[in-house]
TIROTI-958761 format. One record per atom (N, C-alpha, C): x, y, z. Coordinates in steps of 0.1 Angstrom, whole numbers, plus 5000, padded with zeros to 4 digits. Last residue first. Layout:
<mitors>
XYZ
...
</mitors>
This chain:
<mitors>
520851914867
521552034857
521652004843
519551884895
519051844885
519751944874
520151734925
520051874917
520351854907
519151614954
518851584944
519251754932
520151444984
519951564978
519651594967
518951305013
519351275000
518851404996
519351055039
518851225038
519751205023
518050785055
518950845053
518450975045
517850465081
517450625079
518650675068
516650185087
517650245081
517050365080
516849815103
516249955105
517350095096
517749565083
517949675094
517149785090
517949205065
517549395067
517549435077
520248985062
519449075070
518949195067
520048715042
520148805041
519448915050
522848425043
521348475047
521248645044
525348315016
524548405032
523248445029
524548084998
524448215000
524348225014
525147795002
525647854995
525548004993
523447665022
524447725028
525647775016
521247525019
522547465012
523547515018
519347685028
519747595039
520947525028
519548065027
519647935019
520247805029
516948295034
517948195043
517748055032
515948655030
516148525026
516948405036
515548815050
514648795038
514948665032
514948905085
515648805074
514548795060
514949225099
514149085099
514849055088
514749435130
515449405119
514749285114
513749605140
514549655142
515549575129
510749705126
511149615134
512849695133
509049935115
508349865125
509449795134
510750045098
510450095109
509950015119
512450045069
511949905075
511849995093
513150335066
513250245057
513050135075
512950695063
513150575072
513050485065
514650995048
513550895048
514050755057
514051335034
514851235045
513951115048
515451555010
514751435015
515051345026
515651844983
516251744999
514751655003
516251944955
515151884964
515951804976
516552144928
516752134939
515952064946
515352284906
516352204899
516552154914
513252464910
512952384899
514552224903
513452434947
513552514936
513352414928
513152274971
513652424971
513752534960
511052024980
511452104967
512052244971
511451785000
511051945000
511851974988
510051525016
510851555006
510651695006
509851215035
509751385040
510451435027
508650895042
509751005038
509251155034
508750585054
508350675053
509350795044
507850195053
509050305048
508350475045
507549915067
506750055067
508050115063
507049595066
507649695065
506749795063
506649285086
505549385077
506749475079
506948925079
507149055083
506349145075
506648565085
506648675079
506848785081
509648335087
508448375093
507948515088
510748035067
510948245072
509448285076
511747765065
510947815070
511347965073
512547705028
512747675041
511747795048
509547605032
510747575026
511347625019
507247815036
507247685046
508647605043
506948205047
507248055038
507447915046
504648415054
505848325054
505648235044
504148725035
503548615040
504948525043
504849045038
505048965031
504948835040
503949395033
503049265042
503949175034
504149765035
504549625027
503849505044
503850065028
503749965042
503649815034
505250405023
504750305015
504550115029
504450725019
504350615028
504550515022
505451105018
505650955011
505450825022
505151375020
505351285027
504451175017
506351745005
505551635003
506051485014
506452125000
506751955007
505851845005
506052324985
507152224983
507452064988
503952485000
505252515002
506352405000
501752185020
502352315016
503752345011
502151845009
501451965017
502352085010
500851594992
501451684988
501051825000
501351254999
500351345002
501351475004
500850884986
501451044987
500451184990
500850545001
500550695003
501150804994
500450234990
501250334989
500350464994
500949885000
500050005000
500950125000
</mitors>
């Protein structure tokens, strides 16, 4: 499920909230992500942004190969701030 909601003066907040079911082989229990974000237009060619990534939990496994030929794969809780200028 996606949100965008355009407020005053350039700014805009972005939602997006994911659901992904478990699996039975091999066994991964499900999770829900929430990713938010805060953007501000300062001009045609200019935009700052700051955004959360996977909130709800602190952290959760996306994949796990039981051959043990790939590592498992962790996501984490993640924040970051982005600049955008367009020339």
């Amino acid at each position: 499920m996606r949100s965008h909601l355009a407020l005053a003066r350039g700014l805009a907040w972005d939602t997006s909230a994911y659901f992904v079911g478990s699996l039975s082989d091999p066994a991964e229990p499900s999770y829900r992500r929430l990713d938010t974000g805060l953007s501000w237009e300062l001009g045609e060619r200019i935009a700052l942004s700051l955004v959360g990534q996977n909130l709800p939990r602190g952290r959760h496994e996306e994949f796990f190969d039981t051959t043990e030929t790939v590592d498992a794969t962790l996501i984490k809780r993640s924040a970051y701030a982005k600049v955008e200028w367009e020339f």
